[in-house]
C-alpha positions as CSV (number, residue, x, y, z in Angstrom):
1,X,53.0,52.5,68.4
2,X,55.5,53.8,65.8
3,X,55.5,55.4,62.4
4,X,58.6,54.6,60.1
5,X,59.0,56.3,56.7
6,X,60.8,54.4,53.9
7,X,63.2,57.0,51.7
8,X,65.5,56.1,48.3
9,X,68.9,56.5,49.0
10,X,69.7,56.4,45.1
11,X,68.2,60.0,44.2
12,X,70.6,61.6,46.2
13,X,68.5,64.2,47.1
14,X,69.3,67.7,49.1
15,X,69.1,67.7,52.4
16,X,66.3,69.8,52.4
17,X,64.5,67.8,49.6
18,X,64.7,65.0,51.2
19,X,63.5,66.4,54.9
20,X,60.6,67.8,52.6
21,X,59.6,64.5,51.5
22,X,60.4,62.5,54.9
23,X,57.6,65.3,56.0
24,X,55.1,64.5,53.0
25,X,55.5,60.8,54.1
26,X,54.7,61.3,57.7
27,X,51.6,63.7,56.9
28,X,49.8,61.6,54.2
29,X,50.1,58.2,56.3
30,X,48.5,59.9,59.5
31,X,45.8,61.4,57.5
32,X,45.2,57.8,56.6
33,X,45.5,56.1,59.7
34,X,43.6,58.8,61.5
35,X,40.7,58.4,58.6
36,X,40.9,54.3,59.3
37,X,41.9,54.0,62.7
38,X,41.0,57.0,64.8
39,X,41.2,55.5,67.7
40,X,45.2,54.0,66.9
41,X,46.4,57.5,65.5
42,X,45.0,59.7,68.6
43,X,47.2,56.9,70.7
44,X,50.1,57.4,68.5
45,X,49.9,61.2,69.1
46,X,49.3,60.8,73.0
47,X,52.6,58.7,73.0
48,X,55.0,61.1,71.6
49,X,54.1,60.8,67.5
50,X,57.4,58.2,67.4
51,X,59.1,57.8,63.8
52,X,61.8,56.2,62.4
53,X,63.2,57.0,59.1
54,X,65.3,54.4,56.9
55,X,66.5,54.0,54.0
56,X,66.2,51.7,50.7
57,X,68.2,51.6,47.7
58,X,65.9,51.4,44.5
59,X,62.7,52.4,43.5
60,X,61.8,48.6,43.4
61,X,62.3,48.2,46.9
62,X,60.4,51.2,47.5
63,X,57.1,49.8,45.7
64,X,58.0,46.4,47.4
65,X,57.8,48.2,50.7
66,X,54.7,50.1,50.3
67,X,52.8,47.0,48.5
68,X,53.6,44.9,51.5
69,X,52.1,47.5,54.0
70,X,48.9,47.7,51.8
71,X,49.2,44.2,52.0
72,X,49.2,43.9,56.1
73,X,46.5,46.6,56.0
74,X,48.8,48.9,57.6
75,X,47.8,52.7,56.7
76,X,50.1,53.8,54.5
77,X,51.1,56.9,51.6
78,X,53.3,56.6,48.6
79,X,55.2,59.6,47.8
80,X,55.4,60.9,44.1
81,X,57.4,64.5,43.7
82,X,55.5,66.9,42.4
83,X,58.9,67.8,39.5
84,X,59.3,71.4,40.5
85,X,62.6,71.5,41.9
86,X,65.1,68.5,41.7
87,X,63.1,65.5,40.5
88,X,61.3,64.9,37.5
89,X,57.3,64.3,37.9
90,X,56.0,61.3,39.7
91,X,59.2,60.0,41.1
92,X,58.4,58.1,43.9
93,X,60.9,59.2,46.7
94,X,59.1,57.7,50.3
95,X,56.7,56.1,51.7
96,X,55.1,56.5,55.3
97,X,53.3,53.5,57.0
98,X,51.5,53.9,60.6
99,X,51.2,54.9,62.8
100,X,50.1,51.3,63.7
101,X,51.6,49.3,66.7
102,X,55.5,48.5,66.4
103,X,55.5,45.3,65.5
104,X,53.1,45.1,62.4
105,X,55.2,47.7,61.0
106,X,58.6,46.0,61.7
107,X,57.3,42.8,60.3
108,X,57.8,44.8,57.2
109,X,60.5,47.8,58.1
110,X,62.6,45.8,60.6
111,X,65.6,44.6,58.6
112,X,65.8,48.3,56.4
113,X,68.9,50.5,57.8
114,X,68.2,54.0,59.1
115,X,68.9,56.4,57.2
């Protein structure tokens, strides 16, 4: 059981923006796993709540990633800034997908570099 959250590497965001979004990522796709698949997120938590983060390049890839999680059924959150600080409104910065087991999610994640 694993989470990974996807982030784009070509905002270039702060350090602290982008821990701030890594976080919104990981939140929103447990509340959706945990409203789909109770019984897979409570397991996730029990085995130490593992994530990975890694990176992608463009916003394309980013929309690619989260489509082909819808895709698998895998729960997953898309990540749009809200534009109050660096970003303007709706830019999509992450995406979260699992917790679900390993490897559904590196069917999709497994080739992407950490970040």
């Amino acid at each position: 059981m694993k989470q990974v959250i996807v982030v784009r590497r070509d905002l270039r965001m702060g350090r602290g923006k982008l821990a701030v979004q890594v976080a919104h990522a990981a939140v929103s796709a447990y509340v959706e796993a945990s409203r789909r698949e109770r019984r897979v997120a409570e397991e996730w938590l029990r085995q130490g709540q593992k994530k990975i983060v890694v990176r992608v390049d463009s916003e394309d890839e980013l929309v690619e990633i989260y489509r082909r999680a819808v895709g698998e059924g895998l729960p997953v959150a898309l990540v749009e800034d809200a534009g109050l600080t660096q970003l303007p409104p709706g830019t999509k910065t992450a995406v979260g997908i699992g917790p679900a087991c390993a490897e559904r999610i590196d069917r999709i994640t497994g080739r992407l570099k950490l970040l």
